[in-house]
C-alpha positions as CSV (number, residue, x, y, z in Angstrom):
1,X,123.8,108.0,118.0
2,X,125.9,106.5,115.1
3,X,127.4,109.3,112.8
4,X,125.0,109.5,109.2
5,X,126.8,109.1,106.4
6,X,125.4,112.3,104.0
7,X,125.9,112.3,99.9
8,X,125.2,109.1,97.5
9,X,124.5,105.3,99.1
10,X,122.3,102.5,99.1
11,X,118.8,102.8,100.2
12,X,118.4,101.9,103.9
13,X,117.2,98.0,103.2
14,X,118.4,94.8,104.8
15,X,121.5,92.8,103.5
16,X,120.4,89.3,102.9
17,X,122.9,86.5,102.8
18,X,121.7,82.9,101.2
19,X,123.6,79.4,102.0
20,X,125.1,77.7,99.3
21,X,128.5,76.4,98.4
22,X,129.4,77.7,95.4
23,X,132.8,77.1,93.6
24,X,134.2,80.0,91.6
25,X,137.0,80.2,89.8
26,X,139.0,77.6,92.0
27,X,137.3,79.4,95.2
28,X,134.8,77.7,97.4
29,X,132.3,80.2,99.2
30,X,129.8,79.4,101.4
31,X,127.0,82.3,100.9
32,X,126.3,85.1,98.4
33,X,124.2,87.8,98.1
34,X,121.4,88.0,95.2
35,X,120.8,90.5,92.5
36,X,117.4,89.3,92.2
37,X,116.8,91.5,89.1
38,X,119.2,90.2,86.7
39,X,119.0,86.6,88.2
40,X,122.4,86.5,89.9
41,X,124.5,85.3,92.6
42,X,127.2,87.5,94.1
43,X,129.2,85.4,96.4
44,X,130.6,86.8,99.2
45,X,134.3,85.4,100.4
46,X,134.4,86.8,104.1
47,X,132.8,84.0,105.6
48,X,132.1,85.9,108.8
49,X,129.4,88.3,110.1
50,X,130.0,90.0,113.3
51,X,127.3,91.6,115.3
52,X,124.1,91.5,117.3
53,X,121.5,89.2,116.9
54,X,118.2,91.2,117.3
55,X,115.4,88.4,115.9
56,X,114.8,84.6,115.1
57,X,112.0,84.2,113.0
58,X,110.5,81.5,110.1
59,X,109.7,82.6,106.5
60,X,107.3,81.1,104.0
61,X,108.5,81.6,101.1
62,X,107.0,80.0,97.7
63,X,109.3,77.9,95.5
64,X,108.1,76.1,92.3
65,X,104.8,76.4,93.4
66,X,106.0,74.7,97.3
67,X,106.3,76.0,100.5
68,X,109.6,76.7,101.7
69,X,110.2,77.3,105.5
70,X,113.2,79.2,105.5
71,X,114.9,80.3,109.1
72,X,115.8,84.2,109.4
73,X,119.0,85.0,111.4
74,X,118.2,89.1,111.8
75,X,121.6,90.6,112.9
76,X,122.7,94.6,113.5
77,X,126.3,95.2,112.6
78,X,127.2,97.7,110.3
79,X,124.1,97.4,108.6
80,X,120.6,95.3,109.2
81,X,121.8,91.4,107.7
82,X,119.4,89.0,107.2
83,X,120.8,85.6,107.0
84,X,118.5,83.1,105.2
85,X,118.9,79.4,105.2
86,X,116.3,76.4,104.8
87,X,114.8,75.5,108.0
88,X,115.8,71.6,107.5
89,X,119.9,73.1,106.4
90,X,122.4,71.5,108.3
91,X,123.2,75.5,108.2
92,X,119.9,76.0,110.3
93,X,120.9,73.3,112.4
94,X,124.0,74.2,113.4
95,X,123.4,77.9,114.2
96,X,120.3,76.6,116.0
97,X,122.4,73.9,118.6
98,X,125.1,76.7,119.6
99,X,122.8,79.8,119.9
100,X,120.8,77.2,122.1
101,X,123.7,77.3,125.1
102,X,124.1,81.7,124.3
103,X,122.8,83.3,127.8
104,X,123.5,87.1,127.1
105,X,122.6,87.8,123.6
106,X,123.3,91.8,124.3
107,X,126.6,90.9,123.6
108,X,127.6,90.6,119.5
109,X,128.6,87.1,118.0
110,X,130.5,85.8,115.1
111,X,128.2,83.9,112.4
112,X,131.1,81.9,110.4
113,X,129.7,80.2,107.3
114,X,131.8,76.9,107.0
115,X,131.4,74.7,103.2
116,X,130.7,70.7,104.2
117,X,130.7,68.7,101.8
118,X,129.1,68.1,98.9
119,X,126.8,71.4,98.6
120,X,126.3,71.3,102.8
121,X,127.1,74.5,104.4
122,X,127.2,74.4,108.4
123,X,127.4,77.3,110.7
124,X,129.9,78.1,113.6
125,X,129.1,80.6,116.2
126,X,132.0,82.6,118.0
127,X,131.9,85.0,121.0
128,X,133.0,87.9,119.5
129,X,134.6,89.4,122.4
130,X,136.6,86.1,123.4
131,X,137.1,84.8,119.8
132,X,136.4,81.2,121.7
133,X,133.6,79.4,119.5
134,X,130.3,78.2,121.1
135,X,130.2,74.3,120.4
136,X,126.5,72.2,121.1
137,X,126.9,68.8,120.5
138,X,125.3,67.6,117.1
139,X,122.3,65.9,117.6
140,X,120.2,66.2,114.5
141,X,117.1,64.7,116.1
142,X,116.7,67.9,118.8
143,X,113.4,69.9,119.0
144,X,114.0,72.5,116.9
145,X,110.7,73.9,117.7
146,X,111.4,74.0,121.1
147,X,115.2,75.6,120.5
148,X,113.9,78.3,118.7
149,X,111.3,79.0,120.9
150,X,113.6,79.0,123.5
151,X,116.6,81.4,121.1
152,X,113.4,83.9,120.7
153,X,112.4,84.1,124.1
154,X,116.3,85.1,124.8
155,X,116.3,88.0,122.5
156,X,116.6,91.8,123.3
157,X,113.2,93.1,122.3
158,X,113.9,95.3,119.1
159,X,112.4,98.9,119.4
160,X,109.4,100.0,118.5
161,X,109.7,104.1,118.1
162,X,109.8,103.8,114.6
163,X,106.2,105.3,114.5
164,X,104.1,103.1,115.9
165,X,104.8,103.0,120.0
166,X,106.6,105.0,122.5
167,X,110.4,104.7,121.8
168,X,112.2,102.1,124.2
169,X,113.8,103.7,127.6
170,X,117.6,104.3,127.3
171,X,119.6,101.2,128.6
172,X,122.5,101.8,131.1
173,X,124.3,99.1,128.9
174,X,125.4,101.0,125.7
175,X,125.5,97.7,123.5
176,X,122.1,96.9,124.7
177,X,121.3,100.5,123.5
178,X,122.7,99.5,120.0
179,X,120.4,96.1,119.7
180,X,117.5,98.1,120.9
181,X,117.4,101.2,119.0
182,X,117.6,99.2,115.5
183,X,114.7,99.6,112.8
184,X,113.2,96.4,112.4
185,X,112.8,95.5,108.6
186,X,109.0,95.4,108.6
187,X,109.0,98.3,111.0
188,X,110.8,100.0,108.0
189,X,109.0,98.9,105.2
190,X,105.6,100.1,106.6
191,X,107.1,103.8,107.6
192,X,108.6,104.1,103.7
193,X,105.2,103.1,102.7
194,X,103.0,105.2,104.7
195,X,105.2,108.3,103.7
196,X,105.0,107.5,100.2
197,X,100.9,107.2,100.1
198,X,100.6,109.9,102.3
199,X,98.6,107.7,104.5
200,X,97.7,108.1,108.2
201,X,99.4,107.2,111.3
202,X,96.2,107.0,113.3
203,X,95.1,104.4,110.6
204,X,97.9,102.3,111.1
205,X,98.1,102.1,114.9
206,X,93.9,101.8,114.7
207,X,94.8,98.5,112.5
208,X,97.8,97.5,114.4
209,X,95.7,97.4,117.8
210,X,92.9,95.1,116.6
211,X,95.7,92.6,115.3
212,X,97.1,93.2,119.3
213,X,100.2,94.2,118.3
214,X,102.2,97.3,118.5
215,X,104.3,97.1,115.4
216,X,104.5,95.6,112.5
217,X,107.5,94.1,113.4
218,X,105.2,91.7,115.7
219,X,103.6,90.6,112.7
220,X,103.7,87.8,110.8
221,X,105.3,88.8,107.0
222,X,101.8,87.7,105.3
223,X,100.6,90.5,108.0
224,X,102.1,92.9,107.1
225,X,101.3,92.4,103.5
226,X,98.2,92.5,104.2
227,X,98.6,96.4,105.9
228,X,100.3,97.3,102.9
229,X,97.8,96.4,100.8
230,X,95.3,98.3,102.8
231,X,97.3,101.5,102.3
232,X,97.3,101.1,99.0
233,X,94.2,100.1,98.0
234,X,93.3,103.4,100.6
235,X,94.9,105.5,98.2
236,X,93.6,104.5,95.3
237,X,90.4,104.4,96.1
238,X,88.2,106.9,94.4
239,X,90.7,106.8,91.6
240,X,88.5,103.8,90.0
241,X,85.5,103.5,88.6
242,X,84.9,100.4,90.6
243,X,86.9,99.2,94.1
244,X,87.9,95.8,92.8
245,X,89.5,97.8,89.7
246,X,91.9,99.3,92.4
247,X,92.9,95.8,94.0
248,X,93.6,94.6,90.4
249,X,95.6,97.3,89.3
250,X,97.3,96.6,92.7
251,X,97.9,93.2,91.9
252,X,99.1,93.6,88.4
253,X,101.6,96.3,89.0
254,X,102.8,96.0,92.1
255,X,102.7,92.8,93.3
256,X,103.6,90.6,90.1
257,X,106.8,93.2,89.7
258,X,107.5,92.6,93.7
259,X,107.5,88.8,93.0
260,X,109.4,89.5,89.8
261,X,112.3,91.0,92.0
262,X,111.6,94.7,91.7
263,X,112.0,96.6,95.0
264,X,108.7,96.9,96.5
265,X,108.9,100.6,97.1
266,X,109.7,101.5,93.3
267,X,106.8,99.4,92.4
268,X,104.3,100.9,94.5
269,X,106.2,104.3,93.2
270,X,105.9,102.9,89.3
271,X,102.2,102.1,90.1
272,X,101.2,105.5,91.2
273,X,102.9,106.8,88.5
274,X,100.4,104.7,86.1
275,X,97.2,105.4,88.3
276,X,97.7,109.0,87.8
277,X,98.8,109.3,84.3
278,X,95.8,107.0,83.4
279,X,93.8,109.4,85.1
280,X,94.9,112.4,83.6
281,X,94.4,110.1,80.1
282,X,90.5,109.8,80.8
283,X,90.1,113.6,81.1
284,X,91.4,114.4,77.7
């Protein structure tokens, strides 16, 4: 078991890391964390991440009123990263040609961000253990369905003992114990959730089994949305006067401040807060 840091820290959510080259002061960085709160871009100057790649997985995400496929590189190191880059990135690209020849991703790579030019960011993969990099040939008419299909399918099977399932058996390989025993992000997000609302575990893996899954890390993110929802809209029901004043209450305070860039978990916190001092208003 890793040794728990006790005392202050940063709540247990996933690291993103965004592609763009950015010039700063005379430096040239290649991705940057966000501070989506006060609209700003932290670049980050060590352009590599070292560690296990646990998932491969594609993002909808809405820009300017567009979809916007975006390609999520899930990696355990020291923390859970999630490295996010447009699908059609020469970043995407090139992470998707050389993780395309990796045969044994139990063992931990090196994700180098590397500025092109112009505002093109590529991606170099390294074998972490043999420092020797992992070169495809470019070919920018491949089947990228196809390669990430394949890049999936190669994956170590993160765990699901979060809550949901029985916990995965013990591997004899202790870095394939590392990669399994992670907490997927959506795995975690539902657990902090449920705690907060109090709600049911039976009620979760009821709703889970008719969508055939066993976590809500099999889900796809509009999914699992959707289960959060649920819970909430559980809680506050009998708190209205009418159901769809619950789901609109919901959608006002919790949702609009998600997409706003609060943190979804002090949202739903801020919107209890409101439901109940509302109440407590009405019965004065």
């Amino acid at each position: 078991m890793p040794e728990i840091k006790l005392g202050l820290g940063n709540p247990p959510q996933p690291i993103y890391l965004y592609m763009k080259k950015l010039e700063v002061d005379g430096w040239i960085y290649a991705w940057y964390n966000c501070e989506i709160e006060q609209d700003k871009k932290i670049p980050v100057s060590q352009r590599a991440l070292t560690g296990y790649v646990l998932e491969l997985r594609l993002t909808d995400k809405d820009f300017k009123g567009k979809d916007n496929l975006k390609l999520d590189i899930v990696v355990q190191a020291d923390e859970i990263y999630i490295v996010r880059s447009g699908i059609e990135t020469n970043f995407a690209k090139s992470f998707l040609l050389a993780a395309s020849v990796v045969k044994d991703f139990t063992q931990p790579i090196i994700i180098v961000a590397t500025p092109g030019d112009e505002n093109s960011v590529f991606c170099n993969l390294y074998d972490a253990l043999t420092k020797t990099r992992i070169r495809r040939e470019w070919n920018p008419n491949a089947d990228w369905g196809a390669i990430i299909r394949d890049v999936q399918s190669k994956l170590t099977p993160t765990s699901d003992s979060v809550d949901y399932a029985q916990s995965a058996q013990p591997q004899s390989n202790p870095k394939q114990t590392t990669v399994t025993s992670a907490i997927h992000p959506q795995d975690l997000r539902v657990k902090q959730i449920r705690k907060l609302l109090n709600y049911p575990l039976d009620l979760i893996k009821e709703w889970l089994h008719f969508q055939d899954v066993s976590s809500p890390s099999e889900l796809h993110h509009s999914k699992v949305d959707e289960l959060v929802k649920t819970m909430c809209i559980a809680w506050a029901s009998g708190k209205f006067d009418h159901p769809n004043h619950a789901a609109n209450s919901y959608q006002k305070y919790v949702v609009s401040a998600v997409t706003d860039g609060v943190d979804e978990l002090q949202a739903i916190k801020g919107w209890m807060q409101q439901v109940q001092q509302q109440i407590v208003a009405n019965m004065v």
